[in-house]
C-alpha positions as CSV (number, residue, x, y, z in Angstrom):
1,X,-1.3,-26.5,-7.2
2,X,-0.1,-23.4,-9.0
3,X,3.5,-23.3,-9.7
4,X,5.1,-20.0,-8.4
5,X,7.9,-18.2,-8.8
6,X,10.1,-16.0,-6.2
7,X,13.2,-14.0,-7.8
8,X,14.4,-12.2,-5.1
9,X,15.4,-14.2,-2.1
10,X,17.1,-11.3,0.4
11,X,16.0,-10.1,4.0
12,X,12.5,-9.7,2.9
13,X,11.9,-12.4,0.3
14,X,13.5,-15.1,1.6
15,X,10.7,-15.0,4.8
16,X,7.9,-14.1,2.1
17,X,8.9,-17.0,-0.4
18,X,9.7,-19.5,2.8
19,X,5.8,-19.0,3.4
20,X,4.6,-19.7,0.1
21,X,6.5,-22.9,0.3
22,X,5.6,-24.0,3.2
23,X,1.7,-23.5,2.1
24,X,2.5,-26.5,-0.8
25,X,3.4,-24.4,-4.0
26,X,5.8,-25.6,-5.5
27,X,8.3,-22.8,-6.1
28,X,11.0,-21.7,-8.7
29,X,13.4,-19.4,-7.0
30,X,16.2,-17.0,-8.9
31,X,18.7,-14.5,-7.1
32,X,21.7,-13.0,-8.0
33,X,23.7,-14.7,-5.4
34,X,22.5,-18.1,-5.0
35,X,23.8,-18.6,-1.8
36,X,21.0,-16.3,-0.3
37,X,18.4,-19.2,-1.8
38,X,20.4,-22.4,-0.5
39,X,17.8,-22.8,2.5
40,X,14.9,-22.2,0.0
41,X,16.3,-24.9,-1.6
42,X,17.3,-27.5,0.8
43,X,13.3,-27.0,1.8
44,X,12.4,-27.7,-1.2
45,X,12.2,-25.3,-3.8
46,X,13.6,-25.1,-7.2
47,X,16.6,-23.4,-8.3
48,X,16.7,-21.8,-11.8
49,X,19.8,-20.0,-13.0
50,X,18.1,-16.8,-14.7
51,X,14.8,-15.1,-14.3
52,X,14.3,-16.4,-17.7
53,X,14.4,-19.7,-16.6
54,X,12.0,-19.4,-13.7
55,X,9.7,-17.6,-16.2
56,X,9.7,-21.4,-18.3
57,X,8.0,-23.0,-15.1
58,X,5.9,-20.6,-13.3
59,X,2.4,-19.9,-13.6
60,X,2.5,-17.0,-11.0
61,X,5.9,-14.7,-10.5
62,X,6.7,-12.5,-7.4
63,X,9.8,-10.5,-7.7
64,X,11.2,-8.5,-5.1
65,X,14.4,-6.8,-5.6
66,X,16.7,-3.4,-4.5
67,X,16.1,-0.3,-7.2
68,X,13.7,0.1,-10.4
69,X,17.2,-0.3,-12.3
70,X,17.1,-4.3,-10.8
71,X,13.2,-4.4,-11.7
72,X,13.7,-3.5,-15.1
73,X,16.8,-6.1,-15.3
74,X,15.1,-8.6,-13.9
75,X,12.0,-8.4,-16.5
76,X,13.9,-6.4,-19.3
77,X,17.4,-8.0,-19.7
78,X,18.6,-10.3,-22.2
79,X,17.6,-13.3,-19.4
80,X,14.6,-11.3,-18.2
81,X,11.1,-12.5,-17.2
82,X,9.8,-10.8,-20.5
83,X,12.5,-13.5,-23.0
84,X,10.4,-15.9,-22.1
85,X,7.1,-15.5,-20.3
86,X,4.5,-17.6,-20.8
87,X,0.9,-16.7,-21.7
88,X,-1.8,-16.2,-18.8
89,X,1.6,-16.0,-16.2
90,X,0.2,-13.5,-13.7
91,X,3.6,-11.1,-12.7
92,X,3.6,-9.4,-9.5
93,X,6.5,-6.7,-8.7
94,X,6.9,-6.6,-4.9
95,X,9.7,-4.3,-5.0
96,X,8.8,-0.5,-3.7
97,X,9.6,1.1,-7.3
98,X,8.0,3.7,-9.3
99,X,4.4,4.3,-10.5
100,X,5.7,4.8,-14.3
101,X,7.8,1.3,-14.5
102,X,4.5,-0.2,-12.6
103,X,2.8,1.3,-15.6
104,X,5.2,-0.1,-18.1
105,X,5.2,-3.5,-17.4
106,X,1.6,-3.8,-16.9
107,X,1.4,-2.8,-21.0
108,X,4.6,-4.8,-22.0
109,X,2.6,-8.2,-19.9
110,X,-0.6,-7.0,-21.9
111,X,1.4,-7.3,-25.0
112,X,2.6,-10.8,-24.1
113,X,-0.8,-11.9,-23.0
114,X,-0.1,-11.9,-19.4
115,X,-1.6,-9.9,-16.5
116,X,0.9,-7.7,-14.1
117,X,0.3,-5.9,-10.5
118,X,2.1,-3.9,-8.5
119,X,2.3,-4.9,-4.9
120,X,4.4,-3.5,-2.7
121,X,4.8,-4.5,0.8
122,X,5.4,-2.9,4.7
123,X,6.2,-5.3,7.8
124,X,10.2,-4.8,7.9
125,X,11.9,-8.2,8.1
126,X,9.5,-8.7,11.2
127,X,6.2,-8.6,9.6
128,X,7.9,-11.0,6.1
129,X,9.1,-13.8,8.9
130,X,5.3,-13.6,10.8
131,X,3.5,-13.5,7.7
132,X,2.0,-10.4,8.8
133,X,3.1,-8.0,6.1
134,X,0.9,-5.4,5.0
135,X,0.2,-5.7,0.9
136,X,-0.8,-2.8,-1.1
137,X,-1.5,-3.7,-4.9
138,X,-2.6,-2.0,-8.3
139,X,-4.0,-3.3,-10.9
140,X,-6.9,-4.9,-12.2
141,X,-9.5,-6.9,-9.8
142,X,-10.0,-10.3,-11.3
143,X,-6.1,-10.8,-11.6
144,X,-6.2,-9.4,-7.8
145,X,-8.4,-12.0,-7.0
146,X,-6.6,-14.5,-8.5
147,X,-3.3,-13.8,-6.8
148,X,-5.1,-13.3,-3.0
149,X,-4.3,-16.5,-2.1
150,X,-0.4,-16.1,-2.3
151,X,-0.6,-12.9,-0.7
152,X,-2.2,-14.5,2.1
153,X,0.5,-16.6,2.5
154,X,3.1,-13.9,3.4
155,X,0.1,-11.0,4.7
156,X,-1.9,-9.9,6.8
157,X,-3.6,-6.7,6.0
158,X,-4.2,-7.1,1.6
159,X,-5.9,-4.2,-0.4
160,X,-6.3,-3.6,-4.1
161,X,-5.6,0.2,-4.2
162,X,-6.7,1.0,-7.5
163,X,-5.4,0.5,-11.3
164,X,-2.0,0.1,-12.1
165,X,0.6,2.2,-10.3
166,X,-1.8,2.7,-7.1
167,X,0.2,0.1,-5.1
168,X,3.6,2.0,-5.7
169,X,1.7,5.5,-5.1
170,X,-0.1,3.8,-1.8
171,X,3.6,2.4,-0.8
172,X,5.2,6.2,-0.9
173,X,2.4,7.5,1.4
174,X,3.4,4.5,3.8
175,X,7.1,5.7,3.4
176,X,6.5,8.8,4.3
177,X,4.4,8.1,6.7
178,X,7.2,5.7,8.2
179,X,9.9,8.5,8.0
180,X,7.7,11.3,10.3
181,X,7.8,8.1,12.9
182,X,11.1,7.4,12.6
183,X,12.7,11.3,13.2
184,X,10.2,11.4,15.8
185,X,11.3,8.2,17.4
186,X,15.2,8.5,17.5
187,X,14.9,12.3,18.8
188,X,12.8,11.3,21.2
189,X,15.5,8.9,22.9
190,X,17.7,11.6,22.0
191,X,15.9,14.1,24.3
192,X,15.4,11.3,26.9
193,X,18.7,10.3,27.3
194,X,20.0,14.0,27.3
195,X,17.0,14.5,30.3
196,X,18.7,11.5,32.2
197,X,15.8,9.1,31.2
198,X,16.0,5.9,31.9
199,X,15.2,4.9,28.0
200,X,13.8,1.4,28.8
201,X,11.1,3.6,30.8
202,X,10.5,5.7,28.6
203,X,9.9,3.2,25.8
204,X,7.2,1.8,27.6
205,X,5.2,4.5,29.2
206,X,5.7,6.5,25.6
207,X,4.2,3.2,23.7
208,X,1.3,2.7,25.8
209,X,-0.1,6.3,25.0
210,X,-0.8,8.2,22.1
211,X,2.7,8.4,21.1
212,X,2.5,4.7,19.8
213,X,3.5,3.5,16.9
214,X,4.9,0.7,15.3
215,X,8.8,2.0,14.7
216,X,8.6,2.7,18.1
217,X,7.6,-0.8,19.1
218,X,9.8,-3.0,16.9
219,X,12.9,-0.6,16.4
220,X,12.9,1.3,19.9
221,X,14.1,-1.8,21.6
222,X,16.9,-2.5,19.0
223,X,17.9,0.7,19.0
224,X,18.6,0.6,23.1
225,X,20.4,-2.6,22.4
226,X,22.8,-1.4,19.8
227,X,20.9,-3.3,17.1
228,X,21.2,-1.7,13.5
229,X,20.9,-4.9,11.5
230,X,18.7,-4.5,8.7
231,X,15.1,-5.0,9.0
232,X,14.9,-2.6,5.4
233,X,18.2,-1.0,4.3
234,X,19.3,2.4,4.9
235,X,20.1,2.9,1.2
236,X,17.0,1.3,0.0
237,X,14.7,3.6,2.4
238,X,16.4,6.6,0.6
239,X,15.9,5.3,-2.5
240,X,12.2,5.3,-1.6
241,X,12.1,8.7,-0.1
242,X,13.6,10.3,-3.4
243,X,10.6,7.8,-5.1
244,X,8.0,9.4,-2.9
245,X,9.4,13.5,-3.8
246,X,9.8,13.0,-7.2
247,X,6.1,12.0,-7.9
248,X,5.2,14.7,-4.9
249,X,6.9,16.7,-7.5
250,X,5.3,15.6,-10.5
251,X,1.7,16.9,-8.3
252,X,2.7,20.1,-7.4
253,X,3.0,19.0,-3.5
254,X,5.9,20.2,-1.2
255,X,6.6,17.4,1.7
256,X,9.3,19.7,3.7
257,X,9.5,16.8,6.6
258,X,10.2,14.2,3.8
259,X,12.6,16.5,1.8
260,X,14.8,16.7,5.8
261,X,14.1,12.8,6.7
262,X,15.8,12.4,2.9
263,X,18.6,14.8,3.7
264,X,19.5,12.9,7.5
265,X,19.6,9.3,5.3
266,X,21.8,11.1,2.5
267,X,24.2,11.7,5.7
268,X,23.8,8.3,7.2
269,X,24.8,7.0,4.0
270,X,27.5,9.5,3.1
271,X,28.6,8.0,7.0
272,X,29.1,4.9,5.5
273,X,25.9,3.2,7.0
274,X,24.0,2.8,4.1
275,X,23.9,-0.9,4.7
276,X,22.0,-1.1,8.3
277,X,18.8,-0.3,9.3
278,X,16.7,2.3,8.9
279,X,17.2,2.5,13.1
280,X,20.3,3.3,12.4
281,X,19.1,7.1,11.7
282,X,20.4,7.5,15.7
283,X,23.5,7.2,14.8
284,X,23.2,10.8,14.1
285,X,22.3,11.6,17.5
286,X,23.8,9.5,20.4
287,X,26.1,7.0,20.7
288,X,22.8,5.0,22.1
């Protein structure tokens, strides 16, 4: 069985690596706090003390982590993936980070004789803990092929995008996507609740039409309950959003929704709510 390797181990990863070990792999697992990993390993896996480390036993490497500054850490510092990778070790960044450092460590892997993908992922902390995550990679097929049956593990819905960089590119469009759903579903209860609504109602006859979606599905009942626990971090979704308008950017393209959806998490975090969900955006609305 190939040996794998998780660094990474927070809301998302912890669901995603808990999957691959309960298919049989055994797994090496790294995070920064190692408490975040003790149920990983009381199940079973591994612990190693440095990406470095988990790099001497894996054969196949999933990292999932907050900002490109950690990815670049995680396979560029002085205890990095990269110090001590071994040949044919297929690396797979799972973190939503940028095209160009997708680009760059698909060279750097080249020059060490490995193979690299980018693979970001969408689900929330819903989708990781079902297994029904949504994987979007980039890179080259036969190494995609390779690494389907760990993605299967964690996914349900699994598409090689293109070469290098065309997961990251393919996980912006999702995030953009996600933030049009998201304004439209918290001033939505907004309106409701300032018509009189009752929300619950609302919710459901909304959701059963063409105003679906699936923020409206998993967050709207949260949001009725109070709920602004993490699924994905505030601070991380605006990390993505600036992500998604600096490459717009790069292409000549104007997103003035995503430019305001960035501006109304800049003030969520500025509120000091950087670290709950990305439900939390009604905050700026209603007490709700």
């Amino acid at each position: 069985m190939t040996k794998v390797g998780f660094i990474g181990t927070g809301v998302m990863g912890k669901a995603m690596a808990t999957h691959i070990l309960k298919a049989g792999y055994p797994l090496f697992v790294y995070n920064r706090t190692k408490e975040k990993a003790l149920e990983l390993i009381k199940a079973g896996a591994t612990w190693c003390n440095t990406p470095a480390e988990v790099a001497q036993h894996a054969e196949v490497i999933l990292t999932i982590v907050g900002y490109p500054s950690d990815v670049r850490e995680v396979y560029y510092g002085e205890a990095g993936i990269f110090s001590s990778v071994k040949p044919d070790t297929i690396l797979i960044d799972l973190t939503t980070s940028t095209p160009t450092l997708a680009k760059e460590i698909y060279q750097t892997a080249k020059e060490n004789s490995c193979f690299a993908l980018d693979a970001p992922v969408s689900g929330g902390d819903l989708g990781a803990k079902r297994g029904t995550l949504s994987t979007m990679a980039g890179g080259d097929k036969e190494v995609f092929q390779k690494a389907l049956p760990i993605f299967e593990t964690f996914s349900k819905t699994i598409k090689l995008q293109g070469t290098t960089g065309s997961g990251q590119h393919t996980k912006m469009a999702n995030q953009i996507m996600i933030a049009g759903t998201m304004t439209g579903l918290v001033e939505m209860l907004a309106y409701a609740d300032k018509s009189g609504l009752n929300l619950s109602d609302v919710l459901e006859t909304v959701g059963g039409g063409s105003a679906g979606n699936w923020s409206l599905e998993n967050y709207g009942p949260r949001i009725l309950k109070g709920d602004y626990s993490p699924g994905f971090f505030v601070k991380h979704f605006l990390k993505d959003l600036s992500i998604a308008l600096d490459e717009a950017e790069k292409m000549n393209l104007d997103l003035p929704c995503t430019k305001l959806a960035r501006k109304l998490y800049q003030d969520l975090c500025d509120e000091g709510y950087q670290n709950d969900g990305t439900q939390a955006l009604m905050r700026l609305y209603s007490t709700i």
